[in-house]
N, C-alpha and C positions, 0 to 999 in steps of 0.2 A: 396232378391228375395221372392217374395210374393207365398205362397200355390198354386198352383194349381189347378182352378176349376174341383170336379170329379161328376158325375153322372154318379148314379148305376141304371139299370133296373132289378126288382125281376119279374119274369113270374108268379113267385110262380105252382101250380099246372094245368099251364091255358096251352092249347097249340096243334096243330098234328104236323107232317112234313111238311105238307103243308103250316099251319098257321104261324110256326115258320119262315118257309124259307122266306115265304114272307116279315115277318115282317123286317128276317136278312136283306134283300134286298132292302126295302126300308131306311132302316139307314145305308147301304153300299152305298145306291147310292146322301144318300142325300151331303147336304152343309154342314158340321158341323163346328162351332167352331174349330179352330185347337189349341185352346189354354186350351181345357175341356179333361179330359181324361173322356173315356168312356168306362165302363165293362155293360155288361148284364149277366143274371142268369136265363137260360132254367132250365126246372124240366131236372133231370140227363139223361135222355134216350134219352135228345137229345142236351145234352154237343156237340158230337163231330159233330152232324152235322152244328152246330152253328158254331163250331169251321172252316169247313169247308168253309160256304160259307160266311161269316162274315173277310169283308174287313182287311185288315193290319192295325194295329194303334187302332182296339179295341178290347177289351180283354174278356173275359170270366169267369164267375165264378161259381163255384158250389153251389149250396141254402145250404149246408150241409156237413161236414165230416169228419170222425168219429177218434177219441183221440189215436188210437192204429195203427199202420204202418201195419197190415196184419194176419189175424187167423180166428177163428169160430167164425167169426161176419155177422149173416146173414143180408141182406139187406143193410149192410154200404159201404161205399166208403173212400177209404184210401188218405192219402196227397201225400203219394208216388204215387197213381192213379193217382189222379188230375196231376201230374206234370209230368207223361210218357204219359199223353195225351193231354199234352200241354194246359192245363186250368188254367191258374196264379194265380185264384184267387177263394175264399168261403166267403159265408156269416158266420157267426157263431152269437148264438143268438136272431135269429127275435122273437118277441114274438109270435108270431106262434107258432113256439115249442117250448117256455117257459111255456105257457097257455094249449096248446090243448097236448101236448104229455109230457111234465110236467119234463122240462130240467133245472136242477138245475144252479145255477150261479158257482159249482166249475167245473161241466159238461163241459159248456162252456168256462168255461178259460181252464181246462186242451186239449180239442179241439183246441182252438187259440195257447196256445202255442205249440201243434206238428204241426199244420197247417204254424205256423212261423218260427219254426225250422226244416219245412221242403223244407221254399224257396216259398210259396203260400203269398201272399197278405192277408189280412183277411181286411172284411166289418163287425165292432162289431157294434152290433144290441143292442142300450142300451134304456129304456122308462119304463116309469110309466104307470098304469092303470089311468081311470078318479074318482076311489075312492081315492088314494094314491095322486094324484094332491089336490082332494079338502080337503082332511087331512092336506094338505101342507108339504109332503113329500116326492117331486117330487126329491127334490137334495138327499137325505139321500136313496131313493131307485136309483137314478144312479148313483151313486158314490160307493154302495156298490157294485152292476152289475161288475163296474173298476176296483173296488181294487181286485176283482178275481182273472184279470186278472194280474194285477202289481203284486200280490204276486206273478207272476207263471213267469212273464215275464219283463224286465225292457228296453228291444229292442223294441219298438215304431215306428219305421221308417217306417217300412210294414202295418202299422193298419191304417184304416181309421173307425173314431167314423160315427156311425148313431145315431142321437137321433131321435127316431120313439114313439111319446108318442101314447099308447096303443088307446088309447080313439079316436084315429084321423085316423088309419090303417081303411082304406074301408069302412069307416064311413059317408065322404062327407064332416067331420067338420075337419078342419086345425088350429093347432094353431098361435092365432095372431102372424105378427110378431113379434111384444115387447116378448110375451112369448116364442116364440124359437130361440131368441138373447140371451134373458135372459138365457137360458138355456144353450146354446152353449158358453156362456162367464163363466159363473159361470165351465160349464166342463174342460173350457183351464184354468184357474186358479187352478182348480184339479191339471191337468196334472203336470201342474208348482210346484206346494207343492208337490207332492205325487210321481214323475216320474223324471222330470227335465224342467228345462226354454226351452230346446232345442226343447223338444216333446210338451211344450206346441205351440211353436212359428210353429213349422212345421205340427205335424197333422191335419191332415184335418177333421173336423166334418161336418158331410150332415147333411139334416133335413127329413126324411119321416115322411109317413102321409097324405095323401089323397093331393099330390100334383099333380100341373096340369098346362098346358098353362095358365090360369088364376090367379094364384097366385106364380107362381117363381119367378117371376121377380121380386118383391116387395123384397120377401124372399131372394134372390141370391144381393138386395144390400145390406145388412147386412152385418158388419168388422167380426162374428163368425161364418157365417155359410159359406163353403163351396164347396158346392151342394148339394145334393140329392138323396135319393134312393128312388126311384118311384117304386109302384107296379101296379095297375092295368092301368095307364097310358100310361103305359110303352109298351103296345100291342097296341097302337093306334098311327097313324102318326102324333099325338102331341108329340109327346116323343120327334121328333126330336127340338119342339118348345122348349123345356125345356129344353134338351140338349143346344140349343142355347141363353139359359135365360139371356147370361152374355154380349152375343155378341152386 
């Protein structure tokens, strides 16, 4: 049985009640793929209302959440949260908060794995800057991002890889598809040496990146990539198109 296509939507910091609900509403109401599994990602304050009006069958996830199950952690959100407010699912790693708020890679693997040891899905956010691509060290900085985590964790089943090269986040520029084949094949070969054949053959690798109605579909027929975490698209009634890339 062949992976699963999945598409992630990141809202990232964008969003009201108003805006939000709408956007719920119209990916509730639309046609979807029934064979794409579908999460989105409100900023946290409006988790549960997403949660609320956000049809059956797609799921929700938190941008973020934090390595310790409950104490004097101001501002954080716990895995035990996410999961008594019925949110299945975190991002961990966007470079977003590897860059701008300065999240270490053991950071983030210790995050993944209580986020997995506590029953949440986890979307690992792995990518190069466009100095470290034209260094040509594009596989030597995401494989170190992984091995984070594999030291931490060797349960693979619940993780889906995003490979989001930094250079292409909100940028307008996507990388070719040869380049995020290449990249997505060279990471399941990872998996296979470093993990198991098993985790290679079953996880799911997306691709973000300034992805859009206009270029999925090239992207989504690729044998390594499969699907996407979209972020600013993701708020426009394309999303649903994207969503549908494979149909």
């Amino acid at each position: 049985m062949g992976r699963q296509f999945f598409v992630g939507g990141n809202f990232k910091m964008n969003g009201t009640i108003k805006s939000i609900t709408d956007i719920v509403k119209n990916i509730s109401d639309a046609e979807l793929d029934p064979s794409t599994e579908v999460v989105i990602a409100p900023p946290s304050l409006y988790l549960l209302v997403t949660r609320e009006h956000l049809r059956k069958g797609i799921e929700v996830a938190a941008q973020n959440v934090f390595d310790k199950p409950n104490g004097a952690f101001t501002g954080e959100i716990s895995a035990e949260q996410l999961m008594d407010s019925g949110i299945g699912w975190t991002l961990t790693g966007h470079s977003e908060r590897r860059v701008i708020l300065g999240e270490q890679d053991d950071f983030i693997a210790n995050k993944t794995k209580t986020a997995l040891e506590s029953g949440l899905g986890v979307i690992l956010c792995v990518g190069e800057t466009l100095e470290q691509r034209e260094s040509n060290k594009t596989m030597d900085v995401v494989t170190t991002q992984l091995k984070a985590v594999a030291d931490r964790t060797k349960d693979w089943s619940k993780v889906v890889v995003a490979y989001e090269p930094v250079w292409a986040i909100g940028t307008g520029k996507v990388a070719t598809t040869e380049q995020a084949q290449e990249v997505h094949a060279s990471v399941r070969e990872w998996l296979a040496a470093n993990i198991s054949q098993e985790a290679s053959e079953k996880t799911r690798i997306i691709y973000g990146g300034s992805v859009s109605e206009k270029n999925c579909r090239e992207l989504a027929k690729q044998s390594d990539i499969d699907g996407f975490l979209v972020g600013g698209a993701s708020l426009k009634p394309a999303f649903v198109d994207i969503i549908n890339s494979r149909a």
